[in-house]
N, C-alpha and C positions, 0 to 999 in steps of 0.2 A: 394460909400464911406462907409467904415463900421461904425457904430456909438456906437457899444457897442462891448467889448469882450466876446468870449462865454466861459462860465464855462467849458467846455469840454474842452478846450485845453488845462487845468493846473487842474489834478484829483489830485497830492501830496500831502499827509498830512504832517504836522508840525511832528517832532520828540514828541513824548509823552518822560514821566521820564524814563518808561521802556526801552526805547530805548538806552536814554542819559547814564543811567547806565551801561546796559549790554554792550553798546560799547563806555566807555568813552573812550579807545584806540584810538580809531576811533576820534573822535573830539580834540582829545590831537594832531593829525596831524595837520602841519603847512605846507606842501610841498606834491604835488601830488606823487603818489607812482612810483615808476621804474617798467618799463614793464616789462616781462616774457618774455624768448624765445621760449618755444614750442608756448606759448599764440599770442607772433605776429607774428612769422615764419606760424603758421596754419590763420592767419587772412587775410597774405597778398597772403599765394595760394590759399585759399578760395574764395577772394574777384578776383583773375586773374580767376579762372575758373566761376565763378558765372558771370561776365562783359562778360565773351566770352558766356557763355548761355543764356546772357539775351539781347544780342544784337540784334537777330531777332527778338525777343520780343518786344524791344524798334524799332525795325523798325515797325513792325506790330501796334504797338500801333499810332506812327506818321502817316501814311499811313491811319490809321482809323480816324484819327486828321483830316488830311488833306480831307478824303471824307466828313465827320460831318462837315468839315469845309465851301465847297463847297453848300453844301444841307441848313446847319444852318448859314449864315456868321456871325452872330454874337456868334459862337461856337468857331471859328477862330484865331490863333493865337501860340506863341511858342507853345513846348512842354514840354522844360524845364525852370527853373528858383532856386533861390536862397535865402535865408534870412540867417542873421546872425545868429550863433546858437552860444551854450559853452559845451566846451568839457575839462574836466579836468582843468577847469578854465582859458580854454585859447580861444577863440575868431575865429570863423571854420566857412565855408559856408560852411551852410545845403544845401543841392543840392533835390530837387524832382521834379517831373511829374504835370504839372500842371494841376490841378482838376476843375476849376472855367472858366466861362466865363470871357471874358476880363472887360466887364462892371463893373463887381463887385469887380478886382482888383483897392486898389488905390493907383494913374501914380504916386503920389508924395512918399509916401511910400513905391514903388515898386524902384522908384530910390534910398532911402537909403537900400535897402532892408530888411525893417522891417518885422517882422512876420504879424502884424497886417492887414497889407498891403493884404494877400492871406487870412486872417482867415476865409474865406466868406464860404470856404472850407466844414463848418462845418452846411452848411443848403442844403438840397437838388436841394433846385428851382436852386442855382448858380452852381452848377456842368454842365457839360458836358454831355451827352449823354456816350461818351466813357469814362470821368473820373470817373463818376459812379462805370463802371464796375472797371475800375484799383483801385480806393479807397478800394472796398469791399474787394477785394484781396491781400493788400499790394505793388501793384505794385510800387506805387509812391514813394517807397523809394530805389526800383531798385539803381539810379544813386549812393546814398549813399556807396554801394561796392566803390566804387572811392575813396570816404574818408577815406575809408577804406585804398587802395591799399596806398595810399599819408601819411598814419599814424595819420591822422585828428580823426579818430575812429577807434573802434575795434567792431568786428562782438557782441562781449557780453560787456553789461555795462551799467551802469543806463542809459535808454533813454537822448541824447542831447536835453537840454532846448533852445528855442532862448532867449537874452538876456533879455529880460523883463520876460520872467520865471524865468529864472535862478536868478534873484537879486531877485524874490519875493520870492524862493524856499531857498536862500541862508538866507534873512531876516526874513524868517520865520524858523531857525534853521540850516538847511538840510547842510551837507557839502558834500556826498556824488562827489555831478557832479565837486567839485572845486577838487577830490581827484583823481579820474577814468576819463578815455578816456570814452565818449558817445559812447554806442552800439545799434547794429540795432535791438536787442534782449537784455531784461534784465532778472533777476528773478522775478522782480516785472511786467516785462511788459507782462510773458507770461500769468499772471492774468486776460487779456483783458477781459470783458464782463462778470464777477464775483465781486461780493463786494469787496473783496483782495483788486485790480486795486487800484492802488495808495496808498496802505498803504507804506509807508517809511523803513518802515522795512526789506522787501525785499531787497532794497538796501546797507542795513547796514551788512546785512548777507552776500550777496555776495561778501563786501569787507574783511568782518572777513576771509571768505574762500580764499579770495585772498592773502590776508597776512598769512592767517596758512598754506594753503597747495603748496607743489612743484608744479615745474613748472608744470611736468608732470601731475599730480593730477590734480590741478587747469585744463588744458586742456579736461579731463575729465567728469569736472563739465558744462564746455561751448556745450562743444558736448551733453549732456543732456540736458542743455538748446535750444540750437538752435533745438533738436528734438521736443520739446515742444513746441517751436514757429512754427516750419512748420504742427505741427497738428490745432493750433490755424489759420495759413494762409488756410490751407485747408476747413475750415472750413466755409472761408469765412468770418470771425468775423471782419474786416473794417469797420468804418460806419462815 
């Protein structure tokens, strides 16, 4: 049972004035914004070739599951699972790779699929031997291309909060995630493991760019970022 949340799972800052200002635009919105064409036409063959690449992957990874499983039994158990997340202020199962021994998921929380339920995630001793390795490397968020392909997300976009984020990110200012589809890459998020990480601002820039620039442009901007994120995944920076 987890008995406390760990600060790590919510880095977001409150919007400062400077922010409030430079995009009062931005919070004058009352309605999520309408997609782009090139922005989801490149999301959803992104997301079909990435599912076909990562398929062996995700066998190899079960298969590794399944020996740790044999060797550790208490390692044992799915591979996949679920919590509710928010995506554009609309209500989305987060899908990943589970990280944690079963012991330290808890049964009652895992049946509403709370986040809180898997946060265990975020101490070393409850991992897995093989969720280790997938953690450091992003893999856990593999199955998320799905959400993708279904229109649940898009490959760029303020990271999806699960719903207890998302109301403390919302109450504390932030409109961003109620405005944008949740991505597997943000402009704030390829800050990982730098002071940046979690400044709010990133997100508010990304949406001025979403609104000022064409489709084609804006696509532009995604492919710069996702290049950004796969140096940050190489890196290994997970943790």
């Amino acid at each position: 049972m987890i008995n406390q949340e760990p600060k790590e799972a919510f880095p977001y800052n409150p919007p400062d004035e400077e922010i409030k200002k430079k995009y009062k635009h931005i919070f004058d919105l009352k309605e999520p914004l309408p997609n782009r064409f090139f922005k989801v036409a490149f999301d959803k063959s992104l997301s079909i070739v990435m599912l076909s690449l990562s398929a062996p992957i995700l066998l190899a990874i079960k298969i590794a599951y399944i020996i740790e499983g044999i060797f550790i039994p208490e390692n044992k158990g799915p591979i996949f699972f679920y919590y509710w997340g928010m995506s554009a202020g609309k209500k989305i199962k987060k899908y990943k790779i589970r990280l944690i021994k079963e012991r330290f998921i808890d049964k009652e929380g895992a049946k509403r699929h709370d986040w809180i339920a898997f946060s265990a995630e975020w101490s070393s001793e409850s991992r897995t031997y093989v969720g280790s390795i997938v953690k450091k490397y992003y893999l856990d968020e593999l199955p998320q291309f799905w959400s993708v392909l279904i229109g649940d997300m898009s490959i760029v976009g303020p990271r999806p909060l699960s719903v207890m984020h998302f109301e403390r990110d919302r109450d504390q200012g932030n409109v961003t995630r109620s405005l944008l589809k949740g991505g597997l890459l943000g402009l704030g998020h390829i800050n990982k493991g730098t002071s940046e990480m979690g400044n709010s601002k990133y997100e508010y820039e990304y949406i001025d760019e979403y609104i000022k620039r064409s489709s084609f442009d804006l696509l532009k901007l995604d492919i710069w970022i996702i290049w950004q994120g796969i140096k940050v995944i190489f890196r290994g920076g997970g943790y």
